[in-house]
C-alpha positions as CSV (number, residue, x, y, z in Angstrom):
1,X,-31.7,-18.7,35.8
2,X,-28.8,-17.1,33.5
3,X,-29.5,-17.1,30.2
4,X,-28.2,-19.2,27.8
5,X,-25.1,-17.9,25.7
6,X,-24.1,-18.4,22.0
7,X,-27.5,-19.7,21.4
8,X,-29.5,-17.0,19.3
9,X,-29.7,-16.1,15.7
10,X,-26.7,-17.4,13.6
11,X,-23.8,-14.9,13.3
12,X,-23.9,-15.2,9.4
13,X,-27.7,-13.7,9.4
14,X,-25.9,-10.7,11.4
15,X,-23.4,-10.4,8.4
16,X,-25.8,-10.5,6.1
17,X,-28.1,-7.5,6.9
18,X,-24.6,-5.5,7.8
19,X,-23.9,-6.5,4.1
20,X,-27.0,-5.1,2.9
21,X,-26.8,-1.5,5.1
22,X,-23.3,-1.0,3.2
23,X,-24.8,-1.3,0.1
24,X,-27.7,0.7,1.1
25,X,-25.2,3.4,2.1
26,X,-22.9,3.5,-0.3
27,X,-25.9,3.8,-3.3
28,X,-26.9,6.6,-1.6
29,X,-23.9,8.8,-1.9
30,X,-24.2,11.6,-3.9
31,X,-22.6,11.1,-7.1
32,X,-19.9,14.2,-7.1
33,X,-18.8,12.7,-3.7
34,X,-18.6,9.4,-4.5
35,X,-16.6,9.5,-7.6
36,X,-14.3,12.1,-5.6
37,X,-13.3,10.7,-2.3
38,X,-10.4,8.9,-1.4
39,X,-11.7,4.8,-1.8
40,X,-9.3,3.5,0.8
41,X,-9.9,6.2,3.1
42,X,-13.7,5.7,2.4
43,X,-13.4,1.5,3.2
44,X,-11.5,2.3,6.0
45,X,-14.5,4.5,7.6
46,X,-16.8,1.7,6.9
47,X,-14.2,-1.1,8.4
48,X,-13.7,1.1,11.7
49,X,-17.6,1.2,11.3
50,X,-18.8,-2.6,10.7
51,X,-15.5,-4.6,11.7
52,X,-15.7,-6.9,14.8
53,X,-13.2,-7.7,17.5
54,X,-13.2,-11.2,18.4
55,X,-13.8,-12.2,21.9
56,X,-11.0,-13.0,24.3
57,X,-11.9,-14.5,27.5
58,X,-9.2,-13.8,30.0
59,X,-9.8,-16.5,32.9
60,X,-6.6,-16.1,34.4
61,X,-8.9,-12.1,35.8
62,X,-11.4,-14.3,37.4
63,X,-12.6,-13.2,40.7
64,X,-15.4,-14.3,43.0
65,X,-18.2,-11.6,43.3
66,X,-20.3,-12.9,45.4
67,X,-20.8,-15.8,47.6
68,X,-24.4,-15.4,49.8
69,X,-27.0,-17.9,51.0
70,X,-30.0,-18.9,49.0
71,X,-33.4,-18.8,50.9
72,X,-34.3,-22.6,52.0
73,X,-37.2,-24.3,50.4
74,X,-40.1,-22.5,52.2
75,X,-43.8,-23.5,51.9
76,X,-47.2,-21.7,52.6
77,X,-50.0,-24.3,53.2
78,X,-53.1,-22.9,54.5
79,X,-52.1,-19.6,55.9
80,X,-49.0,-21.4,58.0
81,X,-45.4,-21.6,56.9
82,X,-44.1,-25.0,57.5
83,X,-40.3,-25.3,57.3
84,X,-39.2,-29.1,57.1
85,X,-35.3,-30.3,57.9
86,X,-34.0,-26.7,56.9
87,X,-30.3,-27.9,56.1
88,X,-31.6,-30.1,53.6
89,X,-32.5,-27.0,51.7
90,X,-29.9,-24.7,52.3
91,X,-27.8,-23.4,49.5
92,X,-25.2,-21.4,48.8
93,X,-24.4,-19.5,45.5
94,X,-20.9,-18.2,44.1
95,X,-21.2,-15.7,41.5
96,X,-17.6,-16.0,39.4
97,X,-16.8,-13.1,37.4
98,X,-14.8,-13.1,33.9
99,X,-13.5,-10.2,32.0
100,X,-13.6,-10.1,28.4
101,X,-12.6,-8.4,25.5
102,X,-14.1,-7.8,22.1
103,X,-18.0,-7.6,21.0
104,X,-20.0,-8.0,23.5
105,X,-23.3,-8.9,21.4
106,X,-21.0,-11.9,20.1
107,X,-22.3,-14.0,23.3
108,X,-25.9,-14.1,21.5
109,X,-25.2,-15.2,18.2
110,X,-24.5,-19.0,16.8
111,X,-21.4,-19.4,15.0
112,X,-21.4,-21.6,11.8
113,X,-20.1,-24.2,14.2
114,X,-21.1,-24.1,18.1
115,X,-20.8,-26.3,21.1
116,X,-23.4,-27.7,23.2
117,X,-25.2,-27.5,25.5
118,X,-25.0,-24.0,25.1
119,X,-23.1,-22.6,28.7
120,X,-25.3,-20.1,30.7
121,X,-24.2,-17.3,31.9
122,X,-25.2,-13.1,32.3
123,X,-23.0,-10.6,30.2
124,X,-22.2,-7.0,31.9
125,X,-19.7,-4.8,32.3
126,X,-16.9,-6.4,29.5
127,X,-17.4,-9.2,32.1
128,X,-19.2,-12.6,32.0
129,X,-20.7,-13.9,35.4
130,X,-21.0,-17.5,35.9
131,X,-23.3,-18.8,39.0
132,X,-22.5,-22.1,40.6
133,X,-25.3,-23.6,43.4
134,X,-23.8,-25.9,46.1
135,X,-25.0,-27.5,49.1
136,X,-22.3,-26.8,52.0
137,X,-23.6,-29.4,54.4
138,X,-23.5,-31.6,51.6
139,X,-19.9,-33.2,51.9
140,X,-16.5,-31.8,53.6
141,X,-15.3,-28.5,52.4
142,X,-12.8,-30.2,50.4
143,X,-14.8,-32.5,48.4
144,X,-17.2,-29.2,47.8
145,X,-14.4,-27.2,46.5
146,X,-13.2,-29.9,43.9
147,X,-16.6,-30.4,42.4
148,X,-17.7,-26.4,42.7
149,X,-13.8,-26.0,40.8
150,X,-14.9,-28.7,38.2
151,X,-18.3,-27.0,37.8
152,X,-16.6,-23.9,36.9
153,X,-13.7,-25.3,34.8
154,X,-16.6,-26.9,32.7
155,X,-18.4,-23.8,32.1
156,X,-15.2,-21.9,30.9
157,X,-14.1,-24.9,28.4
158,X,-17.3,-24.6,26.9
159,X,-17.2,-20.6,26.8
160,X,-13.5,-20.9,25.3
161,X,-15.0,-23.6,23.2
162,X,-17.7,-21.5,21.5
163,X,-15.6,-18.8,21.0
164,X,-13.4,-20.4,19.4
165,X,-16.5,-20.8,16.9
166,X,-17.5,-17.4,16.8
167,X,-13.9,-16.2,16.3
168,X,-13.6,-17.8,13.3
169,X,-16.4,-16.9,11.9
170,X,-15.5,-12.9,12.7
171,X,-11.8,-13.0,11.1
172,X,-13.3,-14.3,8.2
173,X,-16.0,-11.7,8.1
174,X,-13.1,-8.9,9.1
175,X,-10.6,-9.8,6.4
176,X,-13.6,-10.3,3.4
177,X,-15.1,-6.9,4.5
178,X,-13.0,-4.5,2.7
179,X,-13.0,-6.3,-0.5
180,X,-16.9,-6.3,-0.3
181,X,-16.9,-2.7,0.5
182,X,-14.6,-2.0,-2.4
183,X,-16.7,-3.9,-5.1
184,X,-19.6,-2.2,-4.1
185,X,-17.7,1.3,-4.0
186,X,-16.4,0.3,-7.8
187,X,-19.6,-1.1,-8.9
188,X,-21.5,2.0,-7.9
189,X,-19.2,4.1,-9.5
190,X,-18.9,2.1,-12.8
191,X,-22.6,2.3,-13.5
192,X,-22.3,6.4,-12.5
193,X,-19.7,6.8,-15.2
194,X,-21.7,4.2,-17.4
195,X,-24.8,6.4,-17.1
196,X,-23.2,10.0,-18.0
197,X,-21.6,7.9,-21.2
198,X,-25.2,7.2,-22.2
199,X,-26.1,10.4,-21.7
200,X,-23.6,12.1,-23.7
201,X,-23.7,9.8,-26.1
202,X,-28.0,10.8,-26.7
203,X,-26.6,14.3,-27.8
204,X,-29.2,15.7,-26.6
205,X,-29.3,19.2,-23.9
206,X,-29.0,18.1,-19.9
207,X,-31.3,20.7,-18.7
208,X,-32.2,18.7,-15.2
209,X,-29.9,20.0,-12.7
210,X,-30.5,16.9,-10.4
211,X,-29.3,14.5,-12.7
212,X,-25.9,12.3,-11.3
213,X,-27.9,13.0,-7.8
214,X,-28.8,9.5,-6.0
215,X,-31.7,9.2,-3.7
216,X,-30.6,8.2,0.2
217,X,-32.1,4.9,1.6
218,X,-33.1,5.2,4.9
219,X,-31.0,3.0,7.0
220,X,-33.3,-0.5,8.2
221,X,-31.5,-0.9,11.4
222,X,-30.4,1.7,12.8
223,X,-28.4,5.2,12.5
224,X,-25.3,4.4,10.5
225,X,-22.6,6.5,12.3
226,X,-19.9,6.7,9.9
227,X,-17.2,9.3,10.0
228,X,-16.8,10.1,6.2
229,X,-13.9,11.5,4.2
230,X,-14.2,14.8,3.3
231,X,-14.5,16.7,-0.5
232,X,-14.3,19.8,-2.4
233,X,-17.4,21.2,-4.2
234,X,-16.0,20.9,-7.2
235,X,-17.4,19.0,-9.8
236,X,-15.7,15.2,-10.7
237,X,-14.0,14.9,-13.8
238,X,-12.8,12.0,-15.0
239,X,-9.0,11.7,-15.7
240,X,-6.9,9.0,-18.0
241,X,-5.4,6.5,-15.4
242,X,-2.8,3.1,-16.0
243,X,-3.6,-0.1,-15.2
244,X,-2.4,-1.9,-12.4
245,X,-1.3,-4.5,-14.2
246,X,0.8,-2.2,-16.6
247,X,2.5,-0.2,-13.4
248,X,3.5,-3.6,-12.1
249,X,5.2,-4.7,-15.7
250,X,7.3,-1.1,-15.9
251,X,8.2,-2.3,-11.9
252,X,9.5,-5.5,-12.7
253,X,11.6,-4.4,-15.9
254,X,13.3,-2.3,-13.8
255,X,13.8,-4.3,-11.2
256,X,15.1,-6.9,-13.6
257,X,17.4,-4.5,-14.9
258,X,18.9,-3.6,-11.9
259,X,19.3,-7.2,-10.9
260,X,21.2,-7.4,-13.9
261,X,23.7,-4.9,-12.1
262,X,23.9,-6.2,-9.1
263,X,25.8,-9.5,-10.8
264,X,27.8,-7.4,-12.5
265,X,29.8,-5.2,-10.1
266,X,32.8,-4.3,-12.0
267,X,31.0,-2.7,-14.9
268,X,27.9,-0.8,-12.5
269,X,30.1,0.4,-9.5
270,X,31.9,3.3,-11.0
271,X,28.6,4.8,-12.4
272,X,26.6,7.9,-11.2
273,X,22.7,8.1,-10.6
274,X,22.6,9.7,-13.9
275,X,24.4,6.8,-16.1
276,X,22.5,4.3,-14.0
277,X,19.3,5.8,-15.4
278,X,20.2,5.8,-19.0
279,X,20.7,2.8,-18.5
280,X,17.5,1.7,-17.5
281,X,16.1,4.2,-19.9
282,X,17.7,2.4,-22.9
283,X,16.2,-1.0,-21.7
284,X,12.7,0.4,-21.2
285,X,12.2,2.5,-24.5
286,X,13.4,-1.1,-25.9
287,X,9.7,-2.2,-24.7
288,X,7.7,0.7,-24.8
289,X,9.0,2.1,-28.3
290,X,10.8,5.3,-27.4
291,X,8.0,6.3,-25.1
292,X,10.7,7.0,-21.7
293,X,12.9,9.9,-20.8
294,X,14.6,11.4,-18.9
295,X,15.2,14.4,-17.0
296,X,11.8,15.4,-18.4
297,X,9.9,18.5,-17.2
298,X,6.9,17.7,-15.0
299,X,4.5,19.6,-13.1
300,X,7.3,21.8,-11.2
301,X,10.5,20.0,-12.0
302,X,12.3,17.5,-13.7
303,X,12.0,13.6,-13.3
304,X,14.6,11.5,-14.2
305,X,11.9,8.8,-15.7
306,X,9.0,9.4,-17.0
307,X,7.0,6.9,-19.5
308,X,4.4,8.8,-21.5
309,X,1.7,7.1,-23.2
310,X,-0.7,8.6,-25.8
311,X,0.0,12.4,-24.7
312,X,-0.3,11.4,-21.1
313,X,2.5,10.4,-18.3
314,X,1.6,7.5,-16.9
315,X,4.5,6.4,-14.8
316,X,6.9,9.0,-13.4
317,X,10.5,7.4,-10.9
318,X,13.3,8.9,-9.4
319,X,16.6,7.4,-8.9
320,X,18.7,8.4,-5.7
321,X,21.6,6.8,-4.1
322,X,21.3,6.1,-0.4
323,X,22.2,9.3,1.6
324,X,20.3,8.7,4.7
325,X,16.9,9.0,5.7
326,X,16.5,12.7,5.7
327,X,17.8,12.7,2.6
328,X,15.4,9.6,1.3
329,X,12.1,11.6,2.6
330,X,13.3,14.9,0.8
331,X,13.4,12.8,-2.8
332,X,9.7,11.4,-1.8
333,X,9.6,15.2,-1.4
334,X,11.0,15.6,-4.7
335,X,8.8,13.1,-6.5
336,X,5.9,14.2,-5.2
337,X,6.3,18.0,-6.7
338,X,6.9,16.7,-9.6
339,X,3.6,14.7,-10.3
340,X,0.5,16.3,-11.6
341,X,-2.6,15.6,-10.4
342,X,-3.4,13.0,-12.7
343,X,-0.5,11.1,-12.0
344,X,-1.3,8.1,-9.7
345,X,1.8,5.9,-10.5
346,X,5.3,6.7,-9.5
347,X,8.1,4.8,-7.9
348,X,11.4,5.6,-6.3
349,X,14.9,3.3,-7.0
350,X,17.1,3.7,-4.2
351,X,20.8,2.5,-4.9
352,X,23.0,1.9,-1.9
353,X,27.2,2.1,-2.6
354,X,27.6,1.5,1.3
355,X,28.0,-1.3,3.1
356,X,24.6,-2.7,5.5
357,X,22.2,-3.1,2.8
358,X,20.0,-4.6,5.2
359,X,20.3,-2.2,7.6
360,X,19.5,0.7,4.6
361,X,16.3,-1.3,4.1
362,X,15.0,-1.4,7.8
363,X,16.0,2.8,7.7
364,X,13.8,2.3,4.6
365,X,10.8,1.0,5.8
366,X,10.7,2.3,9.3
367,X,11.3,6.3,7.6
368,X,8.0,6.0,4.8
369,X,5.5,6.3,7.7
370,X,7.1,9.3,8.9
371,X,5.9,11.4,5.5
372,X,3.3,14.0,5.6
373,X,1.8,12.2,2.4
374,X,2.2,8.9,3.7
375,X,-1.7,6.9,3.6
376,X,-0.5,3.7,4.3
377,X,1.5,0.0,3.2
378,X,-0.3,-1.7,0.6
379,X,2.1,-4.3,-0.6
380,X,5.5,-5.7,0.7
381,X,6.9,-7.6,-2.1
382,X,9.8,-8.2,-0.4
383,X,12.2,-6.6,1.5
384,X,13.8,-4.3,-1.2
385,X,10.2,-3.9,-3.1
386,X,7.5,-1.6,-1.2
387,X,4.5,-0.2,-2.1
388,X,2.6,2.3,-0.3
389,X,-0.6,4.5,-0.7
390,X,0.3,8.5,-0.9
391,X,-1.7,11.5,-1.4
392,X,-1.0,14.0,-3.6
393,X,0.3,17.4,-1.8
394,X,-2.8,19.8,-3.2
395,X,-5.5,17.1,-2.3
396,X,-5.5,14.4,0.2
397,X,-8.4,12.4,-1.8
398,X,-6.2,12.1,-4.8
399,X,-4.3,8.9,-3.8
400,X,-1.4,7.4,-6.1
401,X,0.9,4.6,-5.4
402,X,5.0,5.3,-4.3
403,X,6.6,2.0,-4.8
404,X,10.6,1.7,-3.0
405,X,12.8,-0.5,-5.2
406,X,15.9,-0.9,-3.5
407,X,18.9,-2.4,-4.5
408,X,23.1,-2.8,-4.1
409,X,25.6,-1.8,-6.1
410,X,28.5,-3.6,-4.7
411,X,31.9,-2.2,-4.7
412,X,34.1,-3.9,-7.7
């Protein structure tokens, strides 16, 4: 008899212990790396790791593999085998194969919702095999192949039906897994930092070398292989960084700004990149008290906006008109020498004089993947306001943000 499928331990216990391991593993990190390494680029080796792939039964592949007779009822009384009205126990089984994809181990777990009776069938070889008994003596052909069809159309609709169940179950799991994986990352290295504050704040001489060191938990289940990110040997230090919420303020002033242009064609159109900015420089040292300017040395260059806060820049943009897309990467080019290693916010206004704006934005967003730097999209605001995940040219675990505001200048 095939065994019985979705009809084992529920998925969520499955989710649970995976929960557990990633915790396990990150805690053990050593500290150096931890604080170091590239967070997205560390959740992504644990999603590639723990994510599922839902199943996806594709019935439309099925093939018979095998159709052979089943021994008739045979019985051994007293040394003799006595064989009674054969046909009546002659059978005949066809063996129905399915490819899937997705997680195979899926077939043996309850979803938080299943179907029963649970189908039967055996899993092997990305395929599911489904065996159906008839008697061919039974009735004409025809009659035989309309119930052995119905048979089989059953077991699929309750296959399909259960993994419908399951499914649902996964794409929740897949889409909360990296915002687990980044609380505990954040977590972990909160109470790192939190500790070394303690510390320091003791006054008193560090003479244990080990300290900052974390003691690795054996894994419970099995061998966690995870492709890591790599660091330098360097020591962490920690660096000043802006908020999120305060990058997104300085985005949406300018963006407001801009707007402001846009509606106002006949006093914007005859300006150059450089008037542009002073404008927007005017209307932002309005909010942040004489804090941003312009064509400030940074790093290896000058930026055209820079907002400094407290002795440190915090938000660094460059304004460009819209040349083309070789000449859009070489101002991410740009940008990018210009920020230091602490900076971790920057943006880049685009203006476009020329007619096909929306064509300009679809150059836009189909060039940013093309950058060495480039990580990967982390928020589309809409089609004129991008955000994107970048490294920094010197180290590819420093990460900052590049956001694209893009916006027309019509002619008068």
């Amino acid at each position: 008899m095939c065994p019985m499928l979705f009809y084992g331990s529920y998925l969520r216990d499955w989710f649970e212990t995976i929960y557990s391991e990633i915790t396990q593993k990150i805690n053990g990190f050593d500290r150096n790396y931890l604080l170091k390494v590239s967070e997205s680029d560390l959740i992504d080796s644990f999603k590639e790791k723990y994510s599922f792939s839902p199943l996806i039964l594709k019935k439309e592949e099925k093939e018979i593999a095998r159709c052979e007779d089943i021994d008739p009822l045979i019985s051994n009384f007293s040394g003799r085998l006595i064989i009674a009205n054969l046909s009546q126990y002659e059978k005949t089984e066809l063996l129905v194969s399915i490819p899937f994809g997705g997680n195979s181990e899926l077939f043996f777990y309850r979803g938080s919702r299943y179907y029963e009776p649970p189908p039967q069938g055996e899993i092997r070889d990305n395929k599911v095999f489904l065996s159906i008994q008839f008697q061919p003596s039974s009735s004409s052909e025809e009659k035989i192949a309309e119930e052995v069809t119905k048979r089989l159309e059953t077991s699929i609709s309750l296959i399909e039906k259960n993994i419908e169940y399951i499914n649902n179950d996964v794409v929740i799991f897949n889409k909360n897994l990296p915002l687990f994986i980044q609380d505990k990352i954040r977590h972990r290295k909160e109470k790192l930092l939190r500790d070394e504050r303690i510390v320091t704040a003791l006054n008193i001489p560090l003479t244990n070398s080990k300290f900052g060191k974390t003691f690795l938990i054996p894994d419970i289940k099995q061998k966690i292989l995870i492709k890591l990110p790599e660091v330098g040997k360097e020591e962490f230090v920690p660096e000043p960084t802006m908020s999120d919420e305060y990058y997104t303020t300085i985005l949406k002033i300018i963006q407001i700004m801009i707007t402001a242009m846009e509606r106002s064609p006949l006093t914007f159109s005859k300006l150059s990149e450089e008037e542009i900015r002073d404008f927007i420089l005017v209307y932002l040292n309005g909010i942040f008290e004489w804090s941003a300017t312009g064509e400030t040395f940074n790093e290896y260059g000058k930026t055209d906006i820079l907002i400094n806060h407290n002795g440190k820049n915090v938000f660094i943009a460059e304004c460009k008109f819209w040349n083309g897309e070789k000449s859009f990467l070489s101002a991410i080019d740009q940008l990018l020498s210009y920020a230091s290693w602490r900076d971790t916010k920057i943006a880049i206004i685009i203006f476009n004089k020329k007619k096909n704006f929306s064509e300009v934005l679809q150059k836009i967003e189909s060039a940013i993947p093309n950058h060495k730097n480039y990580k990967k999209r982390v928020q589309k605001e809409n089609a004129s306001n991008l955000k994107y995940l970048f490294h920094h040219n010197d180290d590819k675990n420093r990460e900052l943000y590049l956001s694209v505001l893009a916006f027309e200048i019509p002619p008068k």
